[in-house]
C-alpha positions in Angstrom: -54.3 8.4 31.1 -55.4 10.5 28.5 -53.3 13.0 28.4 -50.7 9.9 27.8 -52.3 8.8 25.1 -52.0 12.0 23.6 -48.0 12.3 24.3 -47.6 9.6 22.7 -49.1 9.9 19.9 -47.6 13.5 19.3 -44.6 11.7 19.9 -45.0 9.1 17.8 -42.0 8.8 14.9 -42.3 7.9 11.4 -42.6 4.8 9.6 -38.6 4.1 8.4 -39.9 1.8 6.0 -41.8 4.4 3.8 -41.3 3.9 -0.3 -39.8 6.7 -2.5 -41.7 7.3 -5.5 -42.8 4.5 -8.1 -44.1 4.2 -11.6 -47.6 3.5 -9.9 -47.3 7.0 -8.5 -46.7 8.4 -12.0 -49.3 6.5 -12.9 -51.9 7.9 -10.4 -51.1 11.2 -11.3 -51.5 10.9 -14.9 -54.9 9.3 -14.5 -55.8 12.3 -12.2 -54.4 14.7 -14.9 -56.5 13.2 -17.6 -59.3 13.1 -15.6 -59.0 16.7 -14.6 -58.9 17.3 -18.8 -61.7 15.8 -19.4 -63.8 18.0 -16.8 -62.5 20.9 -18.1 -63.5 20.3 -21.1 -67.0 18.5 -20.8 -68.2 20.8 -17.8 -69.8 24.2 -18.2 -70.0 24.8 -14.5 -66.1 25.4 -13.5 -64.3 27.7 -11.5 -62.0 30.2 -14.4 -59.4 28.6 -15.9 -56.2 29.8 -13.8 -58.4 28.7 -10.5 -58.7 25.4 -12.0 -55.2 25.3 -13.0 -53.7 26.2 -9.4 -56.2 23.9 -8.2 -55.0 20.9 -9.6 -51.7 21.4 -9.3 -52.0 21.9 -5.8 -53.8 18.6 -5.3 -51.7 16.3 -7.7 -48.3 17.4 -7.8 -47.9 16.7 -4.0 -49.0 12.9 -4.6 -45.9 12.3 -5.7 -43.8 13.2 -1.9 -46.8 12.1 -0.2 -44.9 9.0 1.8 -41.9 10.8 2.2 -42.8 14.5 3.4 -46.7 14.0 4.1 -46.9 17.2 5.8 -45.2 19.3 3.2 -47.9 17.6 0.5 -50.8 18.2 2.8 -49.7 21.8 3.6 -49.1 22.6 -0.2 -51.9 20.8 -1.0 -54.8 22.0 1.2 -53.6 25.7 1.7 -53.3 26.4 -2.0 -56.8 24.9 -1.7 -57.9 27.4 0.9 -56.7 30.1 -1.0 -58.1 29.3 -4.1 -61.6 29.3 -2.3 -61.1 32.5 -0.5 -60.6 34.0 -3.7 -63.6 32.5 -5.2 -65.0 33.6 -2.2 -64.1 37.1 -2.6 -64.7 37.4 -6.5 -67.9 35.5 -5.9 -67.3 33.2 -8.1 -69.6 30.3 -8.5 -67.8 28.2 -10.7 -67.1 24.5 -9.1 -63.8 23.1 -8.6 -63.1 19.5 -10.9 -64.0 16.4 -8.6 -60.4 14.9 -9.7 -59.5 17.3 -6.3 -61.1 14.5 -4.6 -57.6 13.1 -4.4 -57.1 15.3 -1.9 -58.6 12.4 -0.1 -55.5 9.8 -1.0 -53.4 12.8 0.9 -55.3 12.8 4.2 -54.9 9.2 3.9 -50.5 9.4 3.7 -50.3 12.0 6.5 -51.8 9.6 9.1 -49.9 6.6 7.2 -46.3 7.7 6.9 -45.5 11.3 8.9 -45.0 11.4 12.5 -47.2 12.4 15.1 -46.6 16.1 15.3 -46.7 15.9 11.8 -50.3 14.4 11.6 -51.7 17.0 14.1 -50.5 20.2 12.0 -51.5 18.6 8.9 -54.8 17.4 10.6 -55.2 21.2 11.4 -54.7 22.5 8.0 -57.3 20.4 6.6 -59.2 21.1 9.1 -58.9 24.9 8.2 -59.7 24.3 4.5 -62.7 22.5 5.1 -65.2 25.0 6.4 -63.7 27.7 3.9 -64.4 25.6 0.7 -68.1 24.7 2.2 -68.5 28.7 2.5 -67.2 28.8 -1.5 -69.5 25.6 -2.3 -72.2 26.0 -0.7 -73.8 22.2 0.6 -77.0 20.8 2.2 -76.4 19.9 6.0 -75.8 16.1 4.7 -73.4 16.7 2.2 -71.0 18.9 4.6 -71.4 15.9 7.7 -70.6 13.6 4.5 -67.5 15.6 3.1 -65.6 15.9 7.1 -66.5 12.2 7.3 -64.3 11.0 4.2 -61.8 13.0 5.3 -61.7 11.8 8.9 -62.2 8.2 7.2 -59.4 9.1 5.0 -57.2 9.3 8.3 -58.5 7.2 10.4 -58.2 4.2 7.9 -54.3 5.6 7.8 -53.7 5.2 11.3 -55.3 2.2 11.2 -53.3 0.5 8.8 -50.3 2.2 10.2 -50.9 0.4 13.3 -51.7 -2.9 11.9 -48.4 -2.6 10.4 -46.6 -1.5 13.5 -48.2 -4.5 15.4 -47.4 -7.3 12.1 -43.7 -6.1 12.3 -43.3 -6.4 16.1 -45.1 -9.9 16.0 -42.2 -11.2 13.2 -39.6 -9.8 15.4 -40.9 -11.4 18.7 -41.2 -14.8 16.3 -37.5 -13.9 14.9 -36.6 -13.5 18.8 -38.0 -17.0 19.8 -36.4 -19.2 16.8 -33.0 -17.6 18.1 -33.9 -18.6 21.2 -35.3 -22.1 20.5 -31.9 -22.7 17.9 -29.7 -21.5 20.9 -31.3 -24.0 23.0 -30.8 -26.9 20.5 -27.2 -26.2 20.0 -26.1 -26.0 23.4 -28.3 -29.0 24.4 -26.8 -31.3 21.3 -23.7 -29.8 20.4 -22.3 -28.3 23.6 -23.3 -31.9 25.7 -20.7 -33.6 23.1 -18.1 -31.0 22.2 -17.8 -31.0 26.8 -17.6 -35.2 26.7 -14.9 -34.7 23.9 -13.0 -31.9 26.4 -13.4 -34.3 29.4 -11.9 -37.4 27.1 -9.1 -35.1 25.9 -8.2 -34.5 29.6 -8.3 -37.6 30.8 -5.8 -38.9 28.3 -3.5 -36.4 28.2 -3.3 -37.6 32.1 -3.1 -41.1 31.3 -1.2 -41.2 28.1 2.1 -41.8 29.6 1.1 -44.3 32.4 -1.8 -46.7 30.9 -1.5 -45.7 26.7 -4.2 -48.5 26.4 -6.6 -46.6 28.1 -5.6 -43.4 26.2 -6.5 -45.3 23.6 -10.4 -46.1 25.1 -10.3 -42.2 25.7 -9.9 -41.8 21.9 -12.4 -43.9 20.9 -14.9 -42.3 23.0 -13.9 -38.8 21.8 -13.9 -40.6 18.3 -17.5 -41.6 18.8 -19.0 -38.2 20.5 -17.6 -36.1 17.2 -19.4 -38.0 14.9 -22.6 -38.0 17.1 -21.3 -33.9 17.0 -21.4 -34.1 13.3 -24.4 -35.9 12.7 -26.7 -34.1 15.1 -25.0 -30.8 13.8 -25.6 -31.6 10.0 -29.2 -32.4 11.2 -29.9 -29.0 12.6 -28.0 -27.9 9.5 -30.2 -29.5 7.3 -33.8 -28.1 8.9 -32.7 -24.7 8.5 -31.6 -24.7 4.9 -34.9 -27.1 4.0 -37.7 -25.3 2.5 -41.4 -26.0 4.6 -42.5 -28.7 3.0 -39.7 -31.3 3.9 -40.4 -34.0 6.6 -38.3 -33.2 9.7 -36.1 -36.2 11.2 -38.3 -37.0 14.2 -36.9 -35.3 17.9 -35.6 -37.7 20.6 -37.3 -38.9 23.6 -37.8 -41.3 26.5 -36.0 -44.1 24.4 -33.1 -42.0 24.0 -32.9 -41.0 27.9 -31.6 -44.8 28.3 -29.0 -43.7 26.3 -27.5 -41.6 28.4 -26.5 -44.6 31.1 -22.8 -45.3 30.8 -20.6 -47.9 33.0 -16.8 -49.2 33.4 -14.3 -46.8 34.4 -15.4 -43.5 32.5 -16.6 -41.0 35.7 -18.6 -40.5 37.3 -21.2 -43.2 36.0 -24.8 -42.4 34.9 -27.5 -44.8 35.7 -31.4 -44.2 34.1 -34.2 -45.2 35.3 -37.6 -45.2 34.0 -40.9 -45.7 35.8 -44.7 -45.1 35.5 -46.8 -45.3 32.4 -45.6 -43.2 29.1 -47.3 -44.6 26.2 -49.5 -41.3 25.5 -46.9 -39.1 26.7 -46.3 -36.2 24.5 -43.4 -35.9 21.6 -42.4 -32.2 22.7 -42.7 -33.5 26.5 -40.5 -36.6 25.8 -38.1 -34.3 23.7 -38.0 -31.8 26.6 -37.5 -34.5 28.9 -34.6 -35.9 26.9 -33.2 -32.4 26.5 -33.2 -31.7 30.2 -31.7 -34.6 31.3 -29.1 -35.0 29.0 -27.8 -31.1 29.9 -28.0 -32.5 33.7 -25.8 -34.9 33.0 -23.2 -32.8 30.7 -23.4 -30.3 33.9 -22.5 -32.8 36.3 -19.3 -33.8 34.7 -17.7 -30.7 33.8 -19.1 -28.9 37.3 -19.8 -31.9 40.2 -16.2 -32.1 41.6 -15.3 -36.0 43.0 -18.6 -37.1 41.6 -19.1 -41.0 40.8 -22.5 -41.3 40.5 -25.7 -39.5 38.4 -28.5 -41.0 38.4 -31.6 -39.6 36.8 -34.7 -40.9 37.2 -38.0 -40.2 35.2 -41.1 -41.0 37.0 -44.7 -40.8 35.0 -48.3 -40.7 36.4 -51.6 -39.6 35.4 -51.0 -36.3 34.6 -47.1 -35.1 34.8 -43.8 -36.4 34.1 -41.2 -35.6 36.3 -37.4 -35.8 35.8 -34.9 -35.8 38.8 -31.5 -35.5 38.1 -29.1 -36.3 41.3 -25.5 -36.3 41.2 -22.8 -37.1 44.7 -19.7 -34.0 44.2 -18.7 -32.5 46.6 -21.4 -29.2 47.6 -20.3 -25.9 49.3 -20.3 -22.5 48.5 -18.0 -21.5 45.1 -17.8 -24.8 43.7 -20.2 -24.7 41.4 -19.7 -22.7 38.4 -22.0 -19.7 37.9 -25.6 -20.4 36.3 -24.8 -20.0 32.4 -26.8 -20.3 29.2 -27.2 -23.7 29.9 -29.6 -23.6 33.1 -31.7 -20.5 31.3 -31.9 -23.0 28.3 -33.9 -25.4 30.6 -35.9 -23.2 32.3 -36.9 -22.0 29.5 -37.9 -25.3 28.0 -39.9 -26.4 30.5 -41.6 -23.3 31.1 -42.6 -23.1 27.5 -44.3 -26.5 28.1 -46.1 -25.0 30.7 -43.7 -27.0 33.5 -41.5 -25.8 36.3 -37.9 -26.2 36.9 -35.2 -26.0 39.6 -31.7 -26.4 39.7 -29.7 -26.4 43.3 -27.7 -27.8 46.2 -29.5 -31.3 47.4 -30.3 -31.6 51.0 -27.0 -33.9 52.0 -24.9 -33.4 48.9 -24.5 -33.0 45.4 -26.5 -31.0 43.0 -29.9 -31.8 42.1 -32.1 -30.8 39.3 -35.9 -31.5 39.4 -38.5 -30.6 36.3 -42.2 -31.5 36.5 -44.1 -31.2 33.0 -47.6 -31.8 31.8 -47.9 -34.9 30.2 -49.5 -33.6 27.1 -47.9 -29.9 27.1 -48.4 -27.9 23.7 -45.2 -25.4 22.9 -46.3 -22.2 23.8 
């Protein structure tokens, strides 16, 4: 296990969203400049002059790529650093180095937080190098050389850290992104789809009428009439949440009520009869909304799919602790004459398992299709 670990991280690519240089960069640098000035000039104790001057630019100058080629910065950086103190270490030189090279510290920091994994383990081991060669040039207490590995480690470790958190925030707004898509492409197909296949079925039945019985092409228009401007309306509603900023009140979801809804009668096949039963005065919106959903897909299915049907009835039964739906229609069953399962079907499996339900869809026992959902009665959206 570890040694995965360890493949992946070396494997690990970098950030694509890392920002080029800004004016807070220039910024940085110029207050790191100035500071460096004012050491050179207020401290006795320094390293000579062109030590300093390498010094400095070493540390500062890479600031300004250290998001979009960390390891070239930390390679400039903290070998330029190593060979300054091997020379002070060979001219035994006991000048001090200015503490704006502390900086180096904001490097150690980019390498974990913008390169790649291979590139954090060779720039991990360069700094690594340069840090017991510049304790041999300035010589430390035990306490001080424990303190100056652990703000370097820090330095990366609070790198990879928010590297990470970053990582794990995008992928949590993509999974969110992924389930609005989802949830819209169940709304649409539930509301939009059930009345743009009425309107087909309409259309198809007058054109076979028309010539014969023109009054009842004339029903058939009126009903297609009627499901566009449901079409429109529910449509324009979905519309209207999307483009609406947070704060507006939603138009409230449908539920049992609207389940009644769904009965029709006369000569439009095959007919749907509802019935309702059991107690649902504390039954959940989302649970009544997903009930309404479900059964008003079952019954789009049935007449585009259940050949020679005349009757669907769906029945909603409600008890102490679930609600189920049963949706039962009499076409003819066998092997190919149903269409294969489509969006539709994953739409309400979904929806109830969200709610923490179960679904199935299938042949009934004697004939027909039959669809069955059971769901809490007060199921949270998961």
């Amino acid at each position: 296990m570890a040694t995965n670990a360890l493949g992946s991280l070396w494997a690990e690519p970098r950030p694509a969203n890392a920002p080029g240089r800004g004016p807070r960069d220039w910024v940085l640098v110029a207050v790191l400049v100035c500071w460096s000035v004012v050491e050179m000039v207020l401290r006795q104790n320094l390293a000579p002059p062109p030590l300093l001057l390498l010094a400095v630019l070493a540390v500062l100058g890479p600031l300004l790529w250290r998001r979009t080629h960390p390891l070239i910065a930390v390679a400039v950086a903290f070998g330029t650093l190593t060979i300054v103190d091997t020379v002070r270490i060979l001219t035994d030189s006991r000048g001090a180095l200015p503490n704006s090279i502390g900086a180096a510290l904001i490097l150690a920091y980019a390498l974990f937080r913008w390169g790649s994994g291979r590139e954090a383990a060779g720039g991990l081991g360069v700094i690594l190098l340069w840090l017991p060669v510049t304790t041999v040039a300035d010589p430390t207490s035990l306490a001080e050389t424990v303190a100056t590995y652990a703000f370097f480690l820090f330095a990366a470790a609070l790198g990879a850290a928010i590297r990470y958190h970053a990582k794990i925030r995008a992928r949590d707004i993509d999974q969110a992104k992924a389930r609005e898509r989802e949830q819209l492409a169940r709304e649409l197909h539930d509301t939009v789809a059930h009345h743009v296949s009425g309107i087909a079925i309409q259309a198809q039945a007058g054109q076979a009428i028309a010539a014969s019985h023109p009054e009842r092409a004339f029903e058939a228009l009126a009903v297609i009439e009627n499901a566009a401007t449901r079409t429109l309306t529910e449509l324009r509603a979905i519309v209207g949440v999307l483009r609406a900023p947070q704060d507006t009140a939603f138009a409230p979801q449908p539920g049992l009520a609207e389940v009644e809804l769904l009965a029709t009668d006369g000569p439009r096949r095959p007919c749907v009869e509802v019935t309702l039963s059991g107690e649902f005065d504390d039954l959940s919106p989302a649970v009544g909304a997903a009930i309404y959903r479900l059964a008003q897909e079952s019954v789009t299915n049935a007449r585009r799919h259940a050949r020679h049907a005349t009757q669907v009835t769906v029945a909603v039964t409600g008890d102490a602790d679930r609600v189920r739906l049963t949706v039962d229609d009499d076409g003819s069953s066998g092997a190919g004459v149903r269409a294969p399962a489509g969006y539709g079907l994953v739409g309400m499996r979904e929806r109830a398992s969200l709610l923490g339900g179960t679904f199935h869809a299938g042949p009934a026992a004697e004939r027909g299709w039959r669809v069955e959902a059971v769901l809490p009665r007060t199921g949270t959206p998961r």
